[in-house]
C-alpha positions in Angstrom: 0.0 0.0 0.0 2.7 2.2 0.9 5.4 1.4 -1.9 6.2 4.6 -4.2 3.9 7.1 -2.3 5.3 10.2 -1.1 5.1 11.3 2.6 5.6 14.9 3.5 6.4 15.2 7.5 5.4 19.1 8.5 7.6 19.4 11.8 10.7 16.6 12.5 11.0 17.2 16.0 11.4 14.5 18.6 8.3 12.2 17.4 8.3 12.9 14.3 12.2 11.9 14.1 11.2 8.8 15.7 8.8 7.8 12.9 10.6 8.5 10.6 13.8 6.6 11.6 11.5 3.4 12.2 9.9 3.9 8.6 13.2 4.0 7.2 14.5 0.8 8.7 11.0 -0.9 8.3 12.1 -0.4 4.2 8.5 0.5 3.3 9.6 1.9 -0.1 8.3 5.3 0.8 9.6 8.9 -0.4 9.8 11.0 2.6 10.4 14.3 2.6 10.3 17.2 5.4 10.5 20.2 7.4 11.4 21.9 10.6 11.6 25.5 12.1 14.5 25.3 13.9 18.2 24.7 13.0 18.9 21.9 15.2 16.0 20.4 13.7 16.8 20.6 9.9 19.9 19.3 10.5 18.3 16.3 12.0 16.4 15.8 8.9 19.4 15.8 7.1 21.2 13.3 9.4 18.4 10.7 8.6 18.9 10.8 4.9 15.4 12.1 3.9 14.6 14.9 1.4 14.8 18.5 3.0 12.1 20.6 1.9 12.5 24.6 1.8 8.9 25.3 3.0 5.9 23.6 3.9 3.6 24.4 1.0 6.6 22.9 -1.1 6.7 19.6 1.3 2.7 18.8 0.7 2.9 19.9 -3.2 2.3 16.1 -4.7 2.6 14.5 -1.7 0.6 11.2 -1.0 0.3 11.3 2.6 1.1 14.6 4.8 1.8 13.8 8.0 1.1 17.2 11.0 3.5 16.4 13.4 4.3 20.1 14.9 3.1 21.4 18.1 -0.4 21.3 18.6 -0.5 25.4 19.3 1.1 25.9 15.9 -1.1 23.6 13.5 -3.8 26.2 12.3 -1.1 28.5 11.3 0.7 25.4 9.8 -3.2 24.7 8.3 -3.4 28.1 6.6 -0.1 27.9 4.8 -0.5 25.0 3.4 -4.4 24.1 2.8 -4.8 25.3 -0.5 -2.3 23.3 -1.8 -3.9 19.4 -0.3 -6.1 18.1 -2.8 -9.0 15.3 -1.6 -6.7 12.6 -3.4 -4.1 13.2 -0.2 -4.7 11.7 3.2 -3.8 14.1 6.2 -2.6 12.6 9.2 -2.0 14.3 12.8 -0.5 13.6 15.7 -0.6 16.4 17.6 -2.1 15.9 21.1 -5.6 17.6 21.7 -6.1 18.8 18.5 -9.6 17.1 17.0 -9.9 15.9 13.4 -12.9 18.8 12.8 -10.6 21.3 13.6 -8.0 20.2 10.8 -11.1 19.8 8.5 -12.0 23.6 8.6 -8.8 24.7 7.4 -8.7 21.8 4.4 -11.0 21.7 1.3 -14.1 19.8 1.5 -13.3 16.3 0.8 -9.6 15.7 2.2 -9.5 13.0 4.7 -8.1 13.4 7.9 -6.8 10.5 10.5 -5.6 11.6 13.5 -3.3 9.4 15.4 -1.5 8.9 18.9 2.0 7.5 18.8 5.0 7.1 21.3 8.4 7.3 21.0 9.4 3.4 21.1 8.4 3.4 17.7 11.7 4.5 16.7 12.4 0.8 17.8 9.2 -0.7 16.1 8.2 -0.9 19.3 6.0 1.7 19.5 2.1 1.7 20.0 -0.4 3.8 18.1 -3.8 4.6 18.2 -6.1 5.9 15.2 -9.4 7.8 14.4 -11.1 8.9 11.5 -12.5 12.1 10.9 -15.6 12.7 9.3 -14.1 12.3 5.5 -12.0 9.0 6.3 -13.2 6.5 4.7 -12.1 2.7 6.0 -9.5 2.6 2.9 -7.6 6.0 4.3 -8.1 4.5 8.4 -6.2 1.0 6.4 -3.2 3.5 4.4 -2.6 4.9 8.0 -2.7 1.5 10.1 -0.2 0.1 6.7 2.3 3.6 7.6 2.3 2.7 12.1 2.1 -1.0 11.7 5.3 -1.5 10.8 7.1 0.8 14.2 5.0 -1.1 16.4 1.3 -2.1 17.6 -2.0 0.0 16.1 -5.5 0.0 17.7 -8.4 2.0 16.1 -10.5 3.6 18.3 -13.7 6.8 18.7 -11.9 9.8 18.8 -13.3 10.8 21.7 -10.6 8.5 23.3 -8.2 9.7 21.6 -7.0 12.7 24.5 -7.7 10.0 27.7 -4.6 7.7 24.7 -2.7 10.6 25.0 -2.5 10.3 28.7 -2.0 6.8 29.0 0.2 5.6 25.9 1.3 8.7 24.4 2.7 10.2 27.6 3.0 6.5 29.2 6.7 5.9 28.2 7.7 8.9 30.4 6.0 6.8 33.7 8.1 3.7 32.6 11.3 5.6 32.3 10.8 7.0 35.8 9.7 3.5 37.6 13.1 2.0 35.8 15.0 4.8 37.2 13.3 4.5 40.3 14.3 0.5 40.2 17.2 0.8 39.3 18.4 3.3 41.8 17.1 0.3 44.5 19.1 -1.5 43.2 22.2 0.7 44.0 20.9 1.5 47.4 21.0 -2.2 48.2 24.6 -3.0 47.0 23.8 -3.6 43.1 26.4 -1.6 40.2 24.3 0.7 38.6 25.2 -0.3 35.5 24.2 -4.0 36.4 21.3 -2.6 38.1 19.5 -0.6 35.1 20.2 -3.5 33.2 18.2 -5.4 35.7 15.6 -2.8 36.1 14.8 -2.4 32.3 14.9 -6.1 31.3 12.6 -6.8 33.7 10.3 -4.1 32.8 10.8 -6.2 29.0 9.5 -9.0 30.0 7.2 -8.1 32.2 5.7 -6.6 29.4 5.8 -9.1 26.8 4.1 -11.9 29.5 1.4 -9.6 29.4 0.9 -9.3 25.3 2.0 -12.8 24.6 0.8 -14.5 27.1 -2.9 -12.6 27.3 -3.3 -13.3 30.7 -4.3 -10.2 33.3 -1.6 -8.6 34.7 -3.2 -9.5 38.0 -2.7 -13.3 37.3 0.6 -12.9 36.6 1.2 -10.8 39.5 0.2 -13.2 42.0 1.9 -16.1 40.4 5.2 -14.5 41.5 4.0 -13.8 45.0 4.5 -16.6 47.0 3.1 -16.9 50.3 5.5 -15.5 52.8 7.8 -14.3 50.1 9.8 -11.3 49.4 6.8 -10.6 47.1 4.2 -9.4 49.2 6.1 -7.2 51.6 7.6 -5.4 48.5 3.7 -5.1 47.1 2.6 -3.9 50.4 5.3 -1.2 50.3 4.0 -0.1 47.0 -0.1 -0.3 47.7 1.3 2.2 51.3 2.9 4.7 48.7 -0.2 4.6 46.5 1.8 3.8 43.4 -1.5 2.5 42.2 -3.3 5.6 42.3 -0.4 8.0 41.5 0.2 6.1 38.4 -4.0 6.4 37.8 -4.4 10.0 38.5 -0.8 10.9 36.6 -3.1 9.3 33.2 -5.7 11.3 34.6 -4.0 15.1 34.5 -2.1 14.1 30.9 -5.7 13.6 30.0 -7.0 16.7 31.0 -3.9 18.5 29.9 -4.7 16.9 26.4 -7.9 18.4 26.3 -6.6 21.9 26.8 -4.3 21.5 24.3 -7.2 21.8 21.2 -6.6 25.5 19.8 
């Protein structure tokens, strides 16, 4: 689906430099081509070998797929630049947070499809996971060109878009909660007598696999939770230290406020 179409990325910053280094090493036989505002960023886009484009009318002129990846406070000025020039025949995609696919639509001719999507970073490892929606011109042939472009960095879901802010705040901003409970792990693990290399490594490889029992093996994460807590084990009293933090419902309400914050985001 993807082979010989040209993708125009509005805005390599840190996701959008993620994508596009797993699209390139996923060999999809895309042309990508792209933009950034600032210096540090351009460069970037030179570094991972894709076409620089002087402007962003220039970027979307021909181009298959455009992909809004800028700043959510920035994409109706990006919108007015560049509507004119994206036909119905191309399929918008977004992944700004907060920003709904109606308010993309008003600044686009009638007709132009809009996805909007929700990845994370890990996808610059195929690892990633990403969440869709269609707007209201999106027809389930544009939801299947978007699901063929994420697929290949990592896991897609499709879901109503009035998810798509409370995804935002639970995978989107999710890898940021990991990265702090490995950290948090792993300096245990110094505290108890561990190296810290040998402790991160611990830390993050059993984050790994934690992970994969859950997606491979299907089971609830409370299953396998108390198949490693043994009665009278070293288990428990860790688990009981964590329910008297409130982990639990730190972790809940920090999905919670990156919802919310999501929400204000929409300009």
């Amino acid at each position: 689906m993807l082979a010989g179409k040209t993708l125009a990325v509005l805005g390599v910053g840190t996701m959008g430099e993620a994508l596009v280094k797993g699209w390139l090493e996923s060999d999809l036989g895309l042309s990508v081509r792209g933009t950034a505002k600032r210096s540090a960023s351009r460069k970037r886009i030179e570094a991972l070998g894709i076409e620089p484009s002087p402007d962003n009318v220039s970027a979307v002129t021909g181009a298959d797929v455009v992909l809004l990846a800028t700043k959510p406070q920035v994409v109706p000025s990006v919108l007015a630049e560049v509507g004119a020039a994206i036909t119905p025949e191309t399929l918008v995609i977004s992944i700004a947070a907060g920003v709904p696919t109606a308010r993309i639509e008003q600044d686009l001719v009638p007709g132009v499809p809009v996805v909007r999507v929700m990845p994370n970073t890990p996808a610059v490892l195929r690892e990633g996971m990403s969440v869709l929606a269609g707007g209201a011109a999106a027809k389930e042939e544009d939801l299947a060109l978007a699901e063929a472009l994420f697929s290949p960095v990592g896991k897609t879901a499709v879901l109503d878009e009035g998810l798509m802010d409370a995804v935002t705040g639970l995978s989107g901003s999710g890898p940021a909660y990991v990265y702090l409970v490995i950290e948090s792990l792993a300096e245990a693990g110094v505290k108890v007598g561990i190296p810290r290399d040998t402790s991160t490594l611990l830390a993050a490889q059993t984050v790994l696999g934690a992970a994969r029992m859950v997606l491979e093996l299907g089971q609830h994460p409370a299953l396998l939770k108390d198949a490693v807590t043994t009665p009278a084990g070293c288990t428990v009293d860790g688990l009981m230290e964590l329910e008297e933090g409130k982990l639990r419902v730190t972790l809940l309400k920090a999905v919670v406020k990156a919802t919310q914050r999501s929400r204000e985001l929409a300009p």
